[in-house]
GUMAR-502725 format. One record per residue (C-alpha): y, x, z. Coordinates in steps of 0.2 Angstrom, whole numbers, plus 5000, padded with zeros to 4 digits. Each point is the difference from the previous one (the first is absolute). Example, Ala and Ser with C-alpha at 12.3 -4.5 7.8 and 13.67 -1.06 7.14 Angstrom:
497850625039 501750064997 
// end
This chain:
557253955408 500950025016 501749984998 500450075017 499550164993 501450124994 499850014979 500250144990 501249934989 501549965015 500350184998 500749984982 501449864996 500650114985 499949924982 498750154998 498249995001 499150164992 499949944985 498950134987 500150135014 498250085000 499250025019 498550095004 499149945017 498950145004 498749915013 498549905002 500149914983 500749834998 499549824997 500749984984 499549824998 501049955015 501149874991 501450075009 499750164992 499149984985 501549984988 500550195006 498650084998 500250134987 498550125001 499550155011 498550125003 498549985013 499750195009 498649955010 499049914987 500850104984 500449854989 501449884994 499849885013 500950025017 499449855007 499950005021 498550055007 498849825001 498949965015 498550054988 500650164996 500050045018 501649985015 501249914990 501850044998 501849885000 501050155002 500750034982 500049824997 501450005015 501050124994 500249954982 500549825007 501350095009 500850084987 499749884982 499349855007 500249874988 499649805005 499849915020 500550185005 501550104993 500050185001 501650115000 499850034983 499249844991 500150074984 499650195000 498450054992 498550035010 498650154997 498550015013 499250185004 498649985009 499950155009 499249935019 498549924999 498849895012 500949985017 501450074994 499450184999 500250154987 500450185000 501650104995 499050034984 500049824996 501749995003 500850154991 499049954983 500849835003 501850085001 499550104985 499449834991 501649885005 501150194992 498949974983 500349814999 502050045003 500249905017 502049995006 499449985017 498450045009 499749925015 498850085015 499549915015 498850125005 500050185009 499250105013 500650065016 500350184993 501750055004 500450144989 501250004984 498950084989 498449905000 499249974983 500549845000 501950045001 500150134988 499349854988 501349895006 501350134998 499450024983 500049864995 501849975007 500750134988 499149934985 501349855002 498849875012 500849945017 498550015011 500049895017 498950055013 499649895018 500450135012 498549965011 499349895016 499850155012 501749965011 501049985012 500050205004 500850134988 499150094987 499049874996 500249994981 498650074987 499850054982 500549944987 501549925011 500550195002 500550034984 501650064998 500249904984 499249845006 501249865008 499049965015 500049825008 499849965019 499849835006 501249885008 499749855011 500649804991 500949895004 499049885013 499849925015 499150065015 499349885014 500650045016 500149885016 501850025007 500749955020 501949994998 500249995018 498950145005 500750094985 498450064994 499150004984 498050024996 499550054983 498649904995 498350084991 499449884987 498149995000 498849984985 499249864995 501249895007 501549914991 501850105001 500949975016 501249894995 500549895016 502050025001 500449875015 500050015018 498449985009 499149995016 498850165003 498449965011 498850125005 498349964993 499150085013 500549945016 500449814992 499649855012 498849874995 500349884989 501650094994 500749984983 500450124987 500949884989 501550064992 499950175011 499650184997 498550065010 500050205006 498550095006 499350175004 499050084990 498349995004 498050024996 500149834991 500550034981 501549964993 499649864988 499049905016 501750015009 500949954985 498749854999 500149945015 502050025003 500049884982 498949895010 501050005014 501649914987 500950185002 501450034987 499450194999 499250135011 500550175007 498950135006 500650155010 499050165001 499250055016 500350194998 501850094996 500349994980 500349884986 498349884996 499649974981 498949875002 499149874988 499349835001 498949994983 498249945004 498649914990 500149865009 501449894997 502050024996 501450045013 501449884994 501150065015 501350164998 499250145014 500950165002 499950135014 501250095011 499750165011 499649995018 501550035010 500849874989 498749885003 500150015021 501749994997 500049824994 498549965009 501050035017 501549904990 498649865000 499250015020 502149955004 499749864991 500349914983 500650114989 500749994983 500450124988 500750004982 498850054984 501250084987 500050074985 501150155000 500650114985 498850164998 501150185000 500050064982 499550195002 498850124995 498449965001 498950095015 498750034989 501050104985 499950175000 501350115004 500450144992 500550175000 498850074985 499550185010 500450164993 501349954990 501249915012 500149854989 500749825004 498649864994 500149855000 501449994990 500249845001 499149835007 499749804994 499249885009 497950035004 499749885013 499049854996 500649984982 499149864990 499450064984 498549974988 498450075003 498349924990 499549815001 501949975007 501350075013 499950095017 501550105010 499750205004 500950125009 500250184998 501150124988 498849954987 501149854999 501650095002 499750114983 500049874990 501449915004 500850144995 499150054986 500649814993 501950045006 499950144987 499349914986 501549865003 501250155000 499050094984 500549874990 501949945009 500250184995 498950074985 501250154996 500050065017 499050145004 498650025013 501150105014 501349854999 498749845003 499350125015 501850045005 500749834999 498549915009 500250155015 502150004999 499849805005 498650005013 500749915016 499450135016 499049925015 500850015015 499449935019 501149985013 501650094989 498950174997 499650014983 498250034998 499450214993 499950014981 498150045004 499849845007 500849914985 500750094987 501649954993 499749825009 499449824992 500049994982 501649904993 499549964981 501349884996 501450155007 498950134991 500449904982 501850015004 500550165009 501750055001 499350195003 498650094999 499250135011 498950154991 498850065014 500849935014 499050065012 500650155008 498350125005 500750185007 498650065003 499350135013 501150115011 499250155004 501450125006 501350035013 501549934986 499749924984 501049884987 499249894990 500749914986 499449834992 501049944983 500049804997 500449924983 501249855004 500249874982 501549905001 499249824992 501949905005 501149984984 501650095013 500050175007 499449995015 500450135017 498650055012 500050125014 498650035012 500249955020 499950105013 498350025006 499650015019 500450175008 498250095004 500150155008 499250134988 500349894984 501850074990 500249854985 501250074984 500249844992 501349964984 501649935004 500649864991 499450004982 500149844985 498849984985 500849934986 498949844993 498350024993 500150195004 499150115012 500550125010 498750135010 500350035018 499750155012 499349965018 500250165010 499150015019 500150165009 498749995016 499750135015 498150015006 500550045017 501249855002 498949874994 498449925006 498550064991 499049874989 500349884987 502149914999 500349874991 501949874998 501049924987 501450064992 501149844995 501050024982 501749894998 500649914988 501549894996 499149845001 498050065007 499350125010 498550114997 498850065011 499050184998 498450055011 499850185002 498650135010 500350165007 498350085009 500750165013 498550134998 498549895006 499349814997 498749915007 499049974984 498249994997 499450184997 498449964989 499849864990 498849934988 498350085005 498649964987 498350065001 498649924987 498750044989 500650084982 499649854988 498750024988 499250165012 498949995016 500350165006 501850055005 501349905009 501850014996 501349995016 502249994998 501250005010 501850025002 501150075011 501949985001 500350175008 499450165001 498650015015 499050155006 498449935000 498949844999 498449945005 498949884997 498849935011 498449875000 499849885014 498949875006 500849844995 499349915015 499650155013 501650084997 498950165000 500350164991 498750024984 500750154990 501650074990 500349974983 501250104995 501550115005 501450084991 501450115006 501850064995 500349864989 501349934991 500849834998 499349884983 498349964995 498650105003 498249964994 498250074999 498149985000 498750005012 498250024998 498749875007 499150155010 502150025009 500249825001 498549975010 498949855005 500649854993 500649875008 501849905007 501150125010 501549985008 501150154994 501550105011 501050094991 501150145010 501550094992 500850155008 501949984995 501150184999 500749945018 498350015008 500049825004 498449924994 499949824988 498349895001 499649874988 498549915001 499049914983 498249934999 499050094983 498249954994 498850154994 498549914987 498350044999 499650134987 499249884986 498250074995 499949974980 498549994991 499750154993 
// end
């Protein structure tokens, strides 16, 4: 185990650990004689294989999987590694099989199997990049949501850029999870005179940078002979000679560590592993105006510059998806916990991951701790109290978009103890799609303190086209609740078209309370189509099925085969006109598909505007199978 690594279980110091909360982990299986899991093991279903035993895909099964394994550390490991919720029950559903892979198929019959078996709380680290509300996947989740199951859903890798967020996290229902950064130090090499830092690009198959000391830099390349390296850091370009062979020979040299700098514009992710033999010294690599920059410190003579360690900015992670869900205007995430290099279980032993898949269950274990804190609670109050308590991201004193983070970083041990609750407290408008409208959105605020308690609403920021009717000063007596009206009258002409997003901030006597809200003025910039499918119908050999979605009404589409290497126009496959926005599905023949074959696929929708939309996807046509007749 590293103890470096930030562990599950740091989130929690409540005296609450999950105990007989039932979990569902619908994912790649689990190890479920890791010791550190074993004793929480409860049960579960496989979906690929269709039997009791949800065990990880093995290496003689075909690619195998760590994936669940990781997850279900994360929320009830139980021995070297602690998860959030060390004593919450652990079901398996096996619904992605070799690789990682599976169909929706697989994963609604999961859903269906973890409703049966009575879960609390399903956890999903899994999705697609279909960014619609209403995918088959999410009406599932939202189903299950109203049978009573909390359902927490990654929101997705597919970031920085909005719209980024896919099925099942859609779900109106589903409390989806972005990813934050931890707590941890980044390398950089620091010249207090010059006032100029370099961040540092740790290489693989080396040891971590860890040099945090002043030391002499020597440029490796243009070194006299019979020059030392001892107790210095070497720097070099980057050149034809691999990596590892300039590691090797800098450790030769007696050199402390080693940077590389690229020799075109952009960062360098470079690695050292070989075959041959170890590097024992730290190498990382730098860009290349960085690197002439200290290698013309260097020509003016001896130079020394300071290796530190220095505190990495807690944020959002760039990989997370961002929301909004299209069509429905919707805020997801809606709220985050850590994703990035998180140390968690996986078969045979332990390995760190990064990605939402890491950041569901952490919260997924924050609501088995607050399931049993508070077992008479119902399901709208462990969401609302886990939301009402997030603490917002900001960077450089600008709070970051609710689409970027939800409500903010996950606070469990405010979320046992809140002294209000927010019902829904995001604050989604919706579409403005005339000259004057007024849109209202009501919030349930609970009063947890044992005193009445006085809030009012501050002013927001004047906008011009933007008229706020917010309540004056209003108290809740203790433990009651008391339903709010949010009115928000906007002119078209007045405001900027596209999507608009802010806080509104809540006061209390003693805490304040922060509220993220979306407006959209007549047109967003979201994906038009999403989620184009085109494969053979199972069990036939004659038709192929095609879907699609689109998110607003368009005038027409068309599909058309390409070339995936000549670029060069092979036929069209289909064409629709005057269509409106949700799914739309149907068959093809193999005589109007065509020769079979790979085919790069451009898909061109006409919106009502006349603009024109182009998507591209690859799609594989089979060989008809001949069957002995």
């Amino acid at each position: 185990m590293d103890p470096a690594e930030p562990i599950p279980y740091d989130l929690n110091s409540t005296d609450f650990t999950g105990k007989d909360v039932k979990v569902g982990v619908i994912d790649t299986g689990i190890d479920y004689n890791h010791p550190d899991l074993q004793d929480n093991y409860q049960g579960g279903y496989d979906l690929v294989d269709f039997d009791e035993d949800p065990m990880e895909t093995t290496p003689e099964e075909g690619h195998p999987t760590t994936h669940g394994t990781h997850v279900a550390g994360i929320i009830a490991g139980n021995g070297e590694i602690n998860g959030v919720a060390p004593d919450a029950d652990i079901y398996s559903y096996r619904a992605l099989g070799p690789g990682g892979s599976g169909s929706s198929v697989q994963v609604l019959a999961a859903i269906e199997k973890a409703i049966e078996d009575e879960m609390d709380i399903i956890n999903l680290s899994l999705g697609n990049e279909v960014n619609v509300p209403d995918y088959p996947t999410s009406m599932a989740v939202n189903r299950a949501s109203e049978l009573g199951i909390i359902v927490v859903i990654a929101n997705g890798n597919s970031g920085p850029d909005a719209w980024t967020v896919g099925s099942p996290a859609t779900a109106d229902q589903s409390v989806s999870v972005g990813a934050s950064t931890t707590p941890q130090k980044e390398p950089v090499l620091a010249d207090t005179f010059e006032e100029t830092e370099i961040p540092l690009i740790e290489t693989a198959g080396a040891p971590p940078w860890e040099l945090d000391q002043s030391y002499q830099l020597v440029d490796m390349d243009n070194m006299e002979q019979g020059q030392s390296l001892h107790g210095k850091i070497a720097l070099t370009r980057r050149k034809e000679i691999p990596f590892f062979e300039l590691a090797l020979q800098a450790e030769n040299m007696g050199a402390e560590g080693l940077i590389i700098y690229n020799s075109e514009p952009g960062p360098l992710q470079a690695s050292v592993e070989n075959n041959r033999q170890p590097v024992n010294i730290p190498v990382a690599s730098i860009q290349k105006e960085e690197g002439e920059w200290l290698q013309s410190q260097i020509n003016q003579g001896p130079y020394f510059i300071d290796s530190v360690q220095k505190d990495a900015l807690l944020t959002i992670a760039p990989f997370s998806s961002r929301g909004p869900v299209a069509v429905q205007w919707a805020i997801k995430p809606d709220i985050s916990a850590p994703g990035s290099a998180i140390w968690s279980t996986v078969p045979g032993g332990y390995q760190a991951m990064d990605g939402t898949s890491m950041a569901s269950p952490h919260v997924a274990g924050a609501f088995a701790v607050l399931k049993e804190a508070h077992p008479d609670w119902t399901n709208k109050q462990l969401i609302g109290a886990l939301k009402t308590t997030a603490l917002p991201f900001e960077e450089k004193d600008t709070r970051l978009n609710g689409t970027t983070q939800g409500m903010g970083l996950m606070q469990l041990d405010e979320a046992v103890d809140p002294s209000a609750i927010i019902y829904d407290p995001q604050l989604e408008f919706g579409k403005l799609n005339h000259y004057q409208e007024e849109f209202t959105e009501t919030v349930t605020i609970e009063n947890r303190t044992d005193k009445t308690q006085t809030y009012h609403f501050e002013t927001p920021e004047r906008k011009d086209g933007l008229v706020w009717s917010l309540p004056q000063t209003f108290t809740i007596q203790p433990k009651e609740k008391k339903e709010i009206t949010i009115k928000l009258s906007m002119n078209r002409d007045r405001l900027e078209e596209g999507v608009h997003e802010d806080w509104l901030t809540l006061q209390a006597e003693e805490e304040n309370y922060t509220l993220p809200y979306i407006i959209v003025n007549q047109e967003a910039d979201q994906p038009k189509t999403a989620g184009f499918e085109f494969y053979l119908e199972p069990f036939e050999n004659a038709e192929y099925k095609y879907q699609f979605y689109l998110t607003e009404f368009v005038k027409s589409i068309d599909v058309s085969l390409y070339h995936p290497e000549t670029l060069l126009f092979e036929r069209k496959l289909l064409e629709g006109t005057e269509l409106e926005e949700g799914e739309h599905e149907g068959v093809l023949t193999r005589e109007e598909t065509g020769a079979p074959g790979y085919y790069l696929a451009l898909i061109t929708v006409e919106l009502e505007e006349g603009e024109f939309e182009q998507v591209e996807t690859m799609i594989f046509i089979e060989e008809e199978v001949q069957k002995v007749q």
